[in-house]
N, C-alpha and C positions, 0 to 999 in steps of 0.2 A: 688665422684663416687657413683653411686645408682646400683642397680642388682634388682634381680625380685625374686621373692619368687618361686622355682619350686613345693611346694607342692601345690600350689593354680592355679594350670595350667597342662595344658595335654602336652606331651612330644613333645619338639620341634628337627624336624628331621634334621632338617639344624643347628644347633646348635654346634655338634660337628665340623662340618665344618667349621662354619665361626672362630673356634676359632685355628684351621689350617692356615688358608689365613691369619688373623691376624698376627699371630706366622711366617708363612713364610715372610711375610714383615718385620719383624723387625729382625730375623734371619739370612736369606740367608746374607743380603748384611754387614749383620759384619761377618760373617763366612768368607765371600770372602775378607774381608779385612784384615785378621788376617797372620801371617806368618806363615810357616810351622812350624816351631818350635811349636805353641801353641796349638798342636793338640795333640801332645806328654803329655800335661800337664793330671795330675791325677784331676779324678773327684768323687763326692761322693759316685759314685757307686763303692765299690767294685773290684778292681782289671782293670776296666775299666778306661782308659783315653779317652778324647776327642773324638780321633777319634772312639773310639771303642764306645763311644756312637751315632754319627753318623753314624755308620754303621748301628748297631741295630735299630736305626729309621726308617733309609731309608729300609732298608728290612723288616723291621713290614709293615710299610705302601705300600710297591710295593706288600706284599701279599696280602693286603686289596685290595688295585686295580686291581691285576689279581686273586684276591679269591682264592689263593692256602693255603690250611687250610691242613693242613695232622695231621694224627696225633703227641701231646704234641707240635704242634705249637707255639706257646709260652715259652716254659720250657728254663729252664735255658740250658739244651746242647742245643735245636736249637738254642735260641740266640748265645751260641759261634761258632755254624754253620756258620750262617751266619753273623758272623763277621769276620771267618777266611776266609768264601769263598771271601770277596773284599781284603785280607790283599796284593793283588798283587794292588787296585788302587789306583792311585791320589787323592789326598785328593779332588780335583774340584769334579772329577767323584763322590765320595762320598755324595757332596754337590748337585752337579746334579741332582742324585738321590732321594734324600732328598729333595729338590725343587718340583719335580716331583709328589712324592706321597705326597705332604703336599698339591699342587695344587689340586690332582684329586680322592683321597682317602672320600673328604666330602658327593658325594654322591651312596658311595656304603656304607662308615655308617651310611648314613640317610635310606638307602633304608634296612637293617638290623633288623629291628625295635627296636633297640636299644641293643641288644646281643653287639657290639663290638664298643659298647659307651667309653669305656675306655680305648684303645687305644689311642682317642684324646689328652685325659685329659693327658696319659703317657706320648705320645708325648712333650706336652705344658711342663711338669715338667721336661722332660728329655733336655729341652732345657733353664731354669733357671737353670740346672747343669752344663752344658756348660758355662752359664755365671757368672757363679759363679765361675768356674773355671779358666776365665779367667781376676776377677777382676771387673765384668764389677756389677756396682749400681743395684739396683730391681729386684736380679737375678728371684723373682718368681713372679715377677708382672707387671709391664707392661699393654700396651693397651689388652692384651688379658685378664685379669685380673677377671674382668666381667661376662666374658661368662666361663672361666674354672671355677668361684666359683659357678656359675648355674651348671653347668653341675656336677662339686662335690657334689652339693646339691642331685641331682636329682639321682645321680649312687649311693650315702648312701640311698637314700631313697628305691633304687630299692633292694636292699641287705639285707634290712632291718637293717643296720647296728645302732651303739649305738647313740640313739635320744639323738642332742645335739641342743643347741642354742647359736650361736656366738654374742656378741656384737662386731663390729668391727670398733675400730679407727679410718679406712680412708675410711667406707664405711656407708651408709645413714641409711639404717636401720638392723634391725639384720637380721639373715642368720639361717634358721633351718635346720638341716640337720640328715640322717640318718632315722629309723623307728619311727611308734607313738609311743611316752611314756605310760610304762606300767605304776602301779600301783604309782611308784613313779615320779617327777618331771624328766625333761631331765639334761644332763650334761650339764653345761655351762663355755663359753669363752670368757674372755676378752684379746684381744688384736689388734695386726695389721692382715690385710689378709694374707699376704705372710708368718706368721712363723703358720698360719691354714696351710697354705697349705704345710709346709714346717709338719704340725704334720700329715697329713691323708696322705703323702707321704713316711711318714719314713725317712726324710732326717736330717742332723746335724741340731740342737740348739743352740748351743753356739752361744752366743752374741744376744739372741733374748730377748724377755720380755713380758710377757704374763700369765696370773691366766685362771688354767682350775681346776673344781670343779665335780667329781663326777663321774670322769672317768679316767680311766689313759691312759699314754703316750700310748701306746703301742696296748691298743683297738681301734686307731684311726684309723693306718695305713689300706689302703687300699687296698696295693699292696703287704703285707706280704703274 
């Protein structure tokens, strides 16, 4: 697997996007295969199960699509907003939904100039929690793999977050991410992609294997 260095490039608008369309192809059609029972199942978020993180998707992204942004749009009671407002559907309708704006959400984030860039990225993580919940190999990696560690690259860089340098495992060359390094060297990473991405998402460890040097756990997270 090779990826692209986003500091050495100018910000690509379709990028969030195509890692949508990626994500919906490999998504939707195991969602639709799965039994009702496995939506009930507990997932790493917090008090959230399955379904309730599909819900949270598919309504992040139907607002991206019809740009309804009100105020603390994101905070944690509108997300139980709107996961209480579907708690009357179908799990399909859910899935529907989620199909939906994972299809048509790419270019109203391109067209954003990059403000609701991470979104995608949440999107892509929120659905390696689904599969991880449900057992399922690679939960954070996958063909979309690629373009969410660009676009991770690129959203630390805009944040100015803590300049690190990954050596990665099952990827070609290394991965810088975050702001320039001040006076001292950046932090560094050895390990596999998915348990990076499993560190700048905040998500469980256990059972992974990886040397970070210079930074700790906890200044990665992106989404804290």
């Amino acid at each position: 697997m090779t990826t692209t260095d986003p500091h050495d490039d100018v910000r690509d608008p379709e990028l969030p996007g195509r890692l949508l369309l990626v994500e919906r192809d490999a998504l939707i059609p195991l969602l639709r295969s799965r039994p009702d029972s496995d939506f009930a199942l507990r997932t790493a978020c917090p008090g959230w199960t399955v379904r309730d993180v599909l819900a949270h998707c598919s309504s992040a992204l139907m607002r991206v699509v019809e740009s309804r942004y009100e105020k603390d749009v994101f905070s944690p009671a509108a997300n139980d907003r709107d996961i209480a407002e579907r708690d009357d559907w179908s799990h399909a309708r859910v899935v529907d939904e989620l199909e939906r704006g994972m299809t048509e959400a790419g270019p109203v984030i391109a067209a954003a100039g990059g403000i609701i860039d991470p979104v995608a990225l949440g999107e892509w993580v929120h659905a390696g929690d689904v599969r991880e919940a449900f057992g399922v190999a690679g939960a954070y990696g996958g063909d979309g793999l690629p373009h969410a560690l660009a676009l991770l690259a690129r959203i630390t860089r805009v944040k100015g977050h803590v300049p690190l340098h990954a050596d990665l495992d099952d990827v070609d060359e290394p991965l810088r991410l975050g702001g320039v390094p001040g006076d001292g060297p950046p932090a560094r990473y050895l390990g596999d992609a998915a348990t990076l991405i499993r560190l700048y998402a905040g998500r469980p460890l256990v059972g992974t294997r990886y040397e970070l040097v210079g930074a700790r756990e906890g200044e990665l997270n992106i989404f804290a």
